[in-house]
C-alpha positions, 0 to 999 in steps of 0.5 A, spaced: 487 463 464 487 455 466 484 450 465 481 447 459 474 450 455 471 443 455 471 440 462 464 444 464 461 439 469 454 444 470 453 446 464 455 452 464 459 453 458 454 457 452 455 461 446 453 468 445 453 473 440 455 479 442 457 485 436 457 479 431 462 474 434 460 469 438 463 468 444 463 463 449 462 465 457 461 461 463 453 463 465 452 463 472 445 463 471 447 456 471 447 454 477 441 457 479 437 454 474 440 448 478 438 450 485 446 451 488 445 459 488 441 464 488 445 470 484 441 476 486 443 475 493 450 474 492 453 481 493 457 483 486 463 481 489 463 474 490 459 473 483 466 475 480 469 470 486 464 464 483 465 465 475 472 465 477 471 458 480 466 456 476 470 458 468 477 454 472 475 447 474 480 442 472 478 438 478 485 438 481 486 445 483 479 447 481 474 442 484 466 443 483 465 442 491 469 449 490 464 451 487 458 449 490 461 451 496 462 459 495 455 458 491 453 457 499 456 463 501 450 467 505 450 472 511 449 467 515 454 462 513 460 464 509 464 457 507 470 455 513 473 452 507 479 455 503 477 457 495 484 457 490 482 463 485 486 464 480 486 471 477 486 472 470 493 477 471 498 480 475 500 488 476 506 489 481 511 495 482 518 495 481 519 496 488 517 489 490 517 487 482 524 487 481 525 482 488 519 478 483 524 478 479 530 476 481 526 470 484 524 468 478 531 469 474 534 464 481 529 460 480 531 459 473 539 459 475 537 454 480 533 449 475 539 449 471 543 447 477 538 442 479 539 439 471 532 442 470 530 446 464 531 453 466 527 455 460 521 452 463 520 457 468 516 464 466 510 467 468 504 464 466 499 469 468 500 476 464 505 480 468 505 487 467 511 491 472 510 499 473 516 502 474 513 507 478 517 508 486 524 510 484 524 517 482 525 522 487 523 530 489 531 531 489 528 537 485 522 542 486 519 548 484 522 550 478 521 549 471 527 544 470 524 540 477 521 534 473 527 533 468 532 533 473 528 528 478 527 523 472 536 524 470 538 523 477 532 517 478 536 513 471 543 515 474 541 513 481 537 506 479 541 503 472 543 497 475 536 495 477 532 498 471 537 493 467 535 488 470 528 490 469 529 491 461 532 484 462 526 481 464 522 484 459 526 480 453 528 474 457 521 472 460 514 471 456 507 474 459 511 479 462 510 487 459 514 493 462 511 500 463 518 504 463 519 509 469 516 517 467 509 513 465 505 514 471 503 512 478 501 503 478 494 504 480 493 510 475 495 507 470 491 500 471 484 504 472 486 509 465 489 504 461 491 496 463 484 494 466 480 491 460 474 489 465 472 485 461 477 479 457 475 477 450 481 472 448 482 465 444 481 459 447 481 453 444 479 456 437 474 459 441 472 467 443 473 466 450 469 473 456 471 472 462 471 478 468 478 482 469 481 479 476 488 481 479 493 480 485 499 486 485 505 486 489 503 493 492 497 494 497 493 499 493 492 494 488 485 495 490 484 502 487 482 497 480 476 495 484 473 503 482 472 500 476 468 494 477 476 488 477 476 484 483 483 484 485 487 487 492 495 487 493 498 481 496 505 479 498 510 479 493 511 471 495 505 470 492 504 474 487 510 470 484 508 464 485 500 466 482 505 468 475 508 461 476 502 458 475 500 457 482 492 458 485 491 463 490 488 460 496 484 464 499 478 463 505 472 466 503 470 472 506 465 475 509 462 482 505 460 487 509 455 492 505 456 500 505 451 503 504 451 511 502 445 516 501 446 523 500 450 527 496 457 531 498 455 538 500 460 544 498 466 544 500 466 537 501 471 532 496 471 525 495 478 525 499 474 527 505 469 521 504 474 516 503 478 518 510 470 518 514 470 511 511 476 509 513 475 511 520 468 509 520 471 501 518 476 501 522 472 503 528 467 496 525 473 492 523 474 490 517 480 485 516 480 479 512 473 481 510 470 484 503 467 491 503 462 493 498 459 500 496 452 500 494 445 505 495 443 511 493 449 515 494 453 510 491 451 512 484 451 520 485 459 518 484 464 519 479 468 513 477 474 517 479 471 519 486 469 511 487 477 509 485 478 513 491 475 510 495 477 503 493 484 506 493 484 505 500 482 499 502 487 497 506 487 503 510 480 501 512 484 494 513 478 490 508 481 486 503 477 490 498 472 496 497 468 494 491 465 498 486 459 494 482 460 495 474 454 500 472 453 506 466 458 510 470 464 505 470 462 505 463 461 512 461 468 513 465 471 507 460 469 512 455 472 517 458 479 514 458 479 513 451 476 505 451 474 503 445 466 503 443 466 496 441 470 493 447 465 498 451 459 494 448 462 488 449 462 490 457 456 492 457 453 486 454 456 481 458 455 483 465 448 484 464 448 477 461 451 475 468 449 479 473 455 483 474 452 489 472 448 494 477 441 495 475 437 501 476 430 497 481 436 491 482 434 488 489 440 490 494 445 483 495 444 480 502 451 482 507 454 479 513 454 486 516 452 493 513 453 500 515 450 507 512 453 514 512 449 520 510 454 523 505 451 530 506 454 529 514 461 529 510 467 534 513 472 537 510 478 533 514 485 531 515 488 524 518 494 524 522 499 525 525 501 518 523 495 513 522 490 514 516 485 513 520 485 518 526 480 524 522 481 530 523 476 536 521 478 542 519 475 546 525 479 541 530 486 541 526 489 546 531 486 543 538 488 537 535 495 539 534 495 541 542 493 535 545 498 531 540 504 536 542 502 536 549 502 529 549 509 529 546 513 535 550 510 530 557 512 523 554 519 527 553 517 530 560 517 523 563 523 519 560 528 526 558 526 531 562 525 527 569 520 530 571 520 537 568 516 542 563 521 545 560 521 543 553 513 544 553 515 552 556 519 552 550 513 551 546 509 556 550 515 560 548 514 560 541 508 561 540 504 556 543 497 555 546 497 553 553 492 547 552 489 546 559 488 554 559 481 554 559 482 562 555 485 556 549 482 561 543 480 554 539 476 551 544 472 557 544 472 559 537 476 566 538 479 568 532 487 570 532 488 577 531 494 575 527 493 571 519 498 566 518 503 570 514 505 574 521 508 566 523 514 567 517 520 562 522 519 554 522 517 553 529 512 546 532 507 545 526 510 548 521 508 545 514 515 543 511 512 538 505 506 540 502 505 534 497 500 533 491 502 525 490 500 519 490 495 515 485 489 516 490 487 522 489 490 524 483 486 519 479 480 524 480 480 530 475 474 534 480 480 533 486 485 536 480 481 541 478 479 543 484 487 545 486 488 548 480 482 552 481 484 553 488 491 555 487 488 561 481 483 564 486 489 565 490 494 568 486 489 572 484 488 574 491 496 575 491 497 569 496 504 566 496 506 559 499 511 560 506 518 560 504 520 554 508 515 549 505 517 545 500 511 544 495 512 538 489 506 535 484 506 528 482 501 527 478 499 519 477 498 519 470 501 524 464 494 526 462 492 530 469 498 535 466 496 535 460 489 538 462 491 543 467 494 545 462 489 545 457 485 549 462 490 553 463 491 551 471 498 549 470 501 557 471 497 558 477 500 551 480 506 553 478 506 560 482 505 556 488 511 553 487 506 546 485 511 544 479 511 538 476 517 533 479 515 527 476 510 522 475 511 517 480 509 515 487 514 520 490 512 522 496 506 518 498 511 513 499 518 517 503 521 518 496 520 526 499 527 528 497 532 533 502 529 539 506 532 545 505 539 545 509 536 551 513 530 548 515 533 541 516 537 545 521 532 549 525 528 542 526 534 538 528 537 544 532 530 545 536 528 539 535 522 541 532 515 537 531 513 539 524 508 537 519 508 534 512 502 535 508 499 530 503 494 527 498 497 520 499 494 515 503 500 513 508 503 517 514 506 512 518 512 514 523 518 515 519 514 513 512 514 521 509 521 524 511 526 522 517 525 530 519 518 530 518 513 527 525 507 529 524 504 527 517 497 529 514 492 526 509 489 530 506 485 532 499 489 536 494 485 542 495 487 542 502 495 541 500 494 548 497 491 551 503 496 548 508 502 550 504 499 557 504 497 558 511 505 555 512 502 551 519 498 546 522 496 549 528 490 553 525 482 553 524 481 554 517 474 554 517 474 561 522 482 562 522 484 567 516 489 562 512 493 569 510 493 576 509 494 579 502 499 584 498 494 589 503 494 586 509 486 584 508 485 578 511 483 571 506 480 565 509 479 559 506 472 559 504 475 565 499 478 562 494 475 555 495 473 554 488 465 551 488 462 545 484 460 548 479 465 551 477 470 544 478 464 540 473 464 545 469 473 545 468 472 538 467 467 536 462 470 541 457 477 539 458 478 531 461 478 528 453 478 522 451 484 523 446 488 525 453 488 519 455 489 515 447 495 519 445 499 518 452 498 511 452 498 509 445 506 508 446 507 507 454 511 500 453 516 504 449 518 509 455 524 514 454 530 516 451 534 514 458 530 508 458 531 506 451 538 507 451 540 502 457 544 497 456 541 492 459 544 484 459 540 479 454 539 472 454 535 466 458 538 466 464 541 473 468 548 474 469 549 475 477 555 480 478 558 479 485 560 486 486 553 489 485 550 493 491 543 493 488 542 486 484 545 480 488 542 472 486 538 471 494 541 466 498 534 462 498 536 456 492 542 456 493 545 449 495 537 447 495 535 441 498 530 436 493 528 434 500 524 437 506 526 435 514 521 434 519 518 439 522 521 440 529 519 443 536 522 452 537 527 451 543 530 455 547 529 461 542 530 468 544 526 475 543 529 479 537 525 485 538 518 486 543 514 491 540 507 494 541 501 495 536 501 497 530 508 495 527 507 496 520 512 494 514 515 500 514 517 499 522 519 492 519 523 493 512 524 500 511 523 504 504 526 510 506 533 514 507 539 509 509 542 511 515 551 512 514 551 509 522 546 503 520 549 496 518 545 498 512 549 504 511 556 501 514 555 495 509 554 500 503 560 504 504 564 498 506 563 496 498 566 504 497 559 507 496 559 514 498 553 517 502 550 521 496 549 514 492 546 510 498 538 512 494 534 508 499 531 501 501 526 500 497 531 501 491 535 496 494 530 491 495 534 486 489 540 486 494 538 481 501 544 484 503 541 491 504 535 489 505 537 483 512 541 489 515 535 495 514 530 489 517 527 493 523 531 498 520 526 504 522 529 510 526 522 510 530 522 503 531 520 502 540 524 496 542 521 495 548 527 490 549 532 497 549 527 501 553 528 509 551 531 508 545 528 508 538 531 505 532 535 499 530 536 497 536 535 490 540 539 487 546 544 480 545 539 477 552 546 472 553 550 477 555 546 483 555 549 487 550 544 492 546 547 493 539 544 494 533 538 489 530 542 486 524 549 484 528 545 481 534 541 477 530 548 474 526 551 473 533 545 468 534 545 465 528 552 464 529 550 461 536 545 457 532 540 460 537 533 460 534 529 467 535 521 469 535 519 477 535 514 479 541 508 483 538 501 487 540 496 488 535 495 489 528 502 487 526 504 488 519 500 493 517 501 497 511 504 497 505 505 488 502 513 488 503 515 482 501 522 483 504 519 484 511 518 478 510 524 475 507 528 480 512 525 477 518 527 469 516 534 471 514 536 474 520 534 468 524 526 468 526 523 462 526 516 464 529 512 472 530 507 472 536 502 478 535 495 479 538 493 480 531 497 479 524 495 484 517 492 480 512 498 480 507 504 481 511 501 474 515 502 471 508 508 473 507 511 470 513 508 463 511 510 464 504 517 465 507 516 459 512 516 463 518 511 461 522 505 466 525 502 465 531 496 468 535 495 470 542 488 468 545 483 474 545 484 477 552 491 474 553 498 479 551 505 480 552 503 484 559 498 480 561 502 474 561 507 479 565 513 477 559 519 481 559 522 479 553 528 477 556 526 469 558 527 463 552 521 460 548 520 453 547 514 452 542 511 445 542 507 441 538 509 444 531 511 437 528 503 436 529 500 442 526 493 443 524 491 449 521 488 455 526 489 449 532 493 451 537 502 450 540 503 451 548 509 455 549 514 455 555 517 461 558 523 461 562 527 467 565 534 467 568 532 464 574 529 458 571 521 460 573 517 458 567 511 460 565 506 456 560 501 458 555 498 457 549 499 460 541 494 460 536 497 457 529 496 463 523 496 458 517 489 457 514 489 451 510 493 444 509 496 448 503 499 453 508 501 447 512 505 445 505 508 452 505 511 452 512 513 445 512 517 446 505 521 452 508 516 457 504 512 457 498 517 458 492 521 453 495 515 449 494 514 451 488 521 449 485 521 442 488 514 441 485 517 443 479 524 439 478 519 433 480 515 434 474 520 434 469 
């Protein structure tokens, strides 16, 4: 926390006593007994904004016209102005928290080399690092799957993970969850989110919210529990650790009120992927969400945690969940202390942060309602969260999808013929222009889906229980044990050619399918644990088998991928994998039985028994009921209080690393993995003029949608990618390559795998899909990374060409870092996501927009003219920059880009070469 206890302006600053102590708090009745605000119209979520504000001012960074400002918000008038919120901590991963901390530790060598005190530099808001995404599901569907994973896991990731275990000695405020302790997110909602803060401040006991920024995009799952906070970019992150505000605009809150309740056979799942749909169809970006209604308090606080999970599938910054009695029975649950329960209780209430029953409901800038009895039982897929799916429609959509597929191939391989899609035909499939098509008019197969033994097109090859999101909910984990024990019982196995994997979040999901005895019958199924952590939920999905991976390449199968996660981008889950589906982890169980995508599971039986009869999924789905019933007697709160009272400590592998010491790291130049980044090095104290972009060229024009998977891999290294060539070239075998994300130390690796994606369109190289681009000089196509070092070598500028909703996805700061080390000065979009829009700024790459109405196609561009960007030494924040066109003829075009940086300070970042180069400079000055 900044600040001092004793710069109070309003007077805001008295002491309670709560549970005998005194304790100090910011009351934010305050200003309404002073006519600034009146609370109780003020959606939950930016009364914890306007605490922050109000706890915070020092009037440098804080100001009381910040805070006057945001106790103006209304529906109809949401403060222009930009607010500095300064979180009370700071979560990250190791995939985007090792890169946070090789900054930090460059930034240190550099202090040093600046004749500064590297000492100096350390996080000064609390930091805790879950190492969470490395393991991979090398092993599955035995006994031994987990240890195995977690032994190749420390094999493939020493180098990193010493350079973490050096983090945790060599920084203060930094705490370390060791690998093997649970998912990120699962962790902070069951253990690391006190809610609410008690500490000392000034000889005094200070409340105050819990709040937080995570380097990772699912941060927002903390929301659930009533904590403000919601994923940045890694950039930011750091330079919020080192002390510096987040600057942010203040949002719009759109209200989601929900009414009745899930009806049978109905889970949290498919309400968060109907919200999805539902938001992303109103348009949520940039803006809050928050829950509330009658509906809203029939709702466990895990079921809640879900649905704040996905956020940023939704495309909101945040999914908020006001605190009420239900988030504190659930800290009661998870292991909380009574005392500190009370502490909570007490202070929201003395706040208004706490939902009461009869509270009038806060005003909204914009409200929708759904009916949760209308729920379906669904799907998404085949590659966007957001295109849902029932559970009836699942087979026509896969059809419509395949013949859209075999056509497109038609059209750009085939010239014109229909082979490919006859082929289908051939196989098995349904003609999807037949009007006779049996799903269209409900005509039930005549065969169950054990008849369909071979891999062909839908085909489940991955069937995955992962991911945080809803692992976090014992009534999901329940229900999928108690699924999996109604089909064994009725003698149902999963396909031969599915590989099935459980990645719990937390330690204690196992620990209570244990207890209720659900683990055997998971473990029928081929349902072992492989690990805790992320895996497949963010590609760590591991290798088919050969044989399978044989007859998808040989026939160039489309199959499909299963999973309780909450991302299925292109090329995200498994290179071999199109089609990816979430789904609840119930219906993981289901799929991997039925062995198929290409089925109607509510009129379709899923398989036949030992005795040929046929069993449909309405057979063994387990009822509420009986999942309440499992869960109420086996979910204890001593669970959860033996498995986190030691997780700091980690394992044996993880105690036994030898990992360096001292105040500054010890770069090694022949590590693959750790490398000092170029960003300080020779770092100029002074900043140059901001200049005009000119003659630059495109490196990549692509369509919308471009997410940070497109941009900054996280998946396998390809041996014939510049990646995979620079990997070998330093004699690492193939075996060894690991993937990107667990190279994200290195900006060799990560520059080279920058648009790295095999399925990457390049609209520059029509027809081919991957890292490819072509040099416009010369007219040579060739990969991404050795084009972009030849202009670089030319001391040619370059820009990106984009369609909308560029960045989307996960907060990868090297898909930043990555775009301005191959030379990007600029990225033209119709639309930016809000974190990686961020990134480019803290990388001092600048983000600009077209006008609405106006693109790539509209303004007839081929992406093969050069660019120059005018008006750039003037920048005004959200003004405009012209942009001429000229192609090989010398004919140009004109037009006008918006400016995507926000505020002055922004401003400050771009003009500084980025927001750590900022902070450095501040920092040499102030010594």
């Amino acid at each position: 926390m900044k600040g001092s206890l004793g710069h109070d302006p309003f007077g805001a600053k008295q002491i309670f006593e709560m549970d005998g102590k005194k304790v100090t708090i910011y009351r934010l009745k305050k200003l309404e007994e002073l006519g600034l605000v009146k609370l109780s119209a003020l959606p939950y979520s930016i009364r914890v904004l306007l605490e922050d504000l109000l706890r915070n001012i020092d009037g440098k960074l804080v100001t009381e016209d910040d805070v006057k400002n945001l106790a103006g918000w209304s529906p109809d008038s949401v403060p222009s102005s930009d607010i500095p919120f300064i979180p009370s901590r700071v979560i990250l991963q190791d995939f985007t928290g090792v890169p946070a901390v090789v900054d930090i530790a460059a930034i240190r060598s550099a202090m040093q080399r600046l004749g500064g005190d590297p000492a100096k530099i350390n996080p000064v808001i609390p930091a805790d690092l879950v190492i969470d995404h490395s393991v991979q599901v090398d092993y599955y569907g035995t006994s031994y799957a987990r240890n195995c994973n977690e032994k190749y896991e420390f094999h493939r990731n020493q180098e990193r993970y010493e350079v973490l275990h050096w983090a945790q000695k060599a920084f203060d405020n930094m705490r370390v969850v060791p690998p093997a302790s649970g998912i990120i997110h699962q962790v902070n909602l069951e253990y690391l989110a006190p809610l609410v803060h008690l500490v000392e401040k000034d000889s005094e006991l200070l409340a105050y919210p819990d709040t937080l920024v995570g380097t990772d995009s699912h941060t927002t799952m903390i929301n659930g529990l009533g904590v403000l906070g919601w994923g940045v970019g890694g950039i930011e992150a750091e330079a919020v650790m080192l002390g510096q505000p987040y600057y942010m605009p203040v949002p719009e809150v759109v209200g989601f009120r929900l009414t009745g309740e899930l009806r049978e056979g109905v889970s949290s799942t498919d309400l968060v992927l109907t919200v999805v749909q539902m938001l992303r169809e109103h348009g949520v970006v940039s803006k809050f969400v928050e829950f509330f209604g009658p509906g809203y308090k029939t709702l466990n606080l895990a079921d809640r945690a879900v649905l704040a999970n996905m956020a940023p599938e939704y495309g909101a910054t945040m999914g908020f969940c006001p605190v009420d009695e239900i988030t504190l029975d659930y800290m009661a649950m998870t292991g909380r202390k009574q005392e500190h329960i009370d502490l909570v209780r007490e202070y929201c209430k003395q706040q208004g942060l706490f939902m009461e029953e009869g509270a009038p409901e806060p005003q909204f800038s914009s409200t929708l309602e759904l009916d949760m009895s209308t729920v379906d039982a669904c799907l998404a897929g085949p590659k966007r969260p957001q295109d849902r799916i029932p559970i009836q429609d699942m087979s026509r959509v896969f059809h419509q999808t395949m013949k859209e597929v075999f056509e497109a191939k038609s059209r750009r391989v085939l010239n014109g013929t229909d082979s490919d899609y006859s082929r289908w035909l051939e196989e098995g499939g349904y003609n999807v222009a037949e009007a006779t098509h049996p799903h269209i008019f409900g005509i039930v197969k005549a065969k169950c889906a054990d008849d369909i033994v071979k891999v062909t097109h839908g085909s489940v090859v991955i069937a995955s229980i992962t991911s945080c999101t809803n692992t976090s909910s014992p009534t999901l984990m329940m229900g999928a044990g108690l699924l999996a024990k109604n089909a064994v019982e009725r003698g149902l196995k999963v396909k031969p050619f599915v590989k099935t994997s459980l990645a719990p979040g937390s330690r204690v999901i196992t620990d209570y399918l244990e207890e209720a005895d659900l683990m055997p019958y998971l473990e029928a199924l081929g349902f072992h644990l492989v690990g805790y952590g992320c895996m497949t939920c963010i590609g760590n999905s591991g290798p088919l088998n050969e044989v399978v991976s044989r007859e998808i390449e040989n026939k160039d199968l489309t199959v499909a991928a299963v999973l309780s996660g909450n991302r299925n981008f292109e090329g995200r889950i498994n290179s071999l994998v199109k089609a990816n589906y979430l789904a609840s982890p119930m219906l993981v169980v289901a799929y991997a039985l039925a062995g198929t995508v290409d089925i109607d599971l509510k009129t379709e039986p899923i398989a036949c028994d030992p005795n040929g009869q046929p069993v449909y999924l309405n057979d063994i789905w387990p009822g509420k009921e009986d999942i309440e019933r499992y869960t109420q007697e086996f979910v204890r709160p001593e669970m959860f209080e033996k498995e986190y009272s030691n997780v700091f400590e980690g394992t044996e592998l993880w105690r036994e690393l030898d990992a360096p010491s001292g105040l500054l790291y010890d770069w090694d130049a022949d590590s693959t993995y750790i490398q000092e980044p170029p960003f300080f090095k020779d770092f100029p104290m002074g900043t140059e003029d901001m200049k005009n972009i000119e003659n630059a060229y495109v490196l990549a024009l692509v369509g919308d949608s471009i997410t940070t998977d497109h941009i900054s891999p996280a998946g396998s290294i390809r041996t014939d990618y510049p990646a995979g060539q620079y990997l070998i070239s330093k004699g690492v075998d193939e075996k060894s390559f690991n993937s990107y994300g667990s190279r994200r130390g290195n900006h060799e690796v990560m520059m080279r795998g920058t648009f790295g994606n095999v399925r990457l369109k390049n609209k520059l190289v029509p027809g081919k899909e991957g890292s490819w681009t072509v040099y416009v000089p010369t007219g040579e196509e060739m990969h991404i990374y050795p084009a972009a070092m030849k202009y670089v070598e030319n001391n040619i500028p370059l820009i990106i060409l984009a369609g909308k909703e560029y960045g989307t996805g996960s907060s990868r700061d090297w898909a930043a870092k990555g775009t301005q080390l191959l030379g990007v000065k600029a990225v033209i979009a119709e639309s930016f996501e809000r974190i990686h829009r961020s990134n480019l700024v803290g990388m001092g790459v600048l983000p600009l927009k077209f006008p609405d109405g106006e693109n790539v196609q509209s303004l007839d561009l081929t992406g093969r003219e050069t660019f120059d960007i005018r008006g750039i030494e003037s920048l005004q924040p959200n003004g405009e920059l012209s942009v001429v066109a000229a192609d090989s003829e010398g004919k140009t075009k004109q037009f006008n880009v918006i400016i995507c940086l926000n505020s002055d300070i922004e401003i400050e970042y771009y003009r500084n070469g980025g927001i750590l180069h900022k902070f450095l400079r501040d920092k040499i000055k102030g010594e």
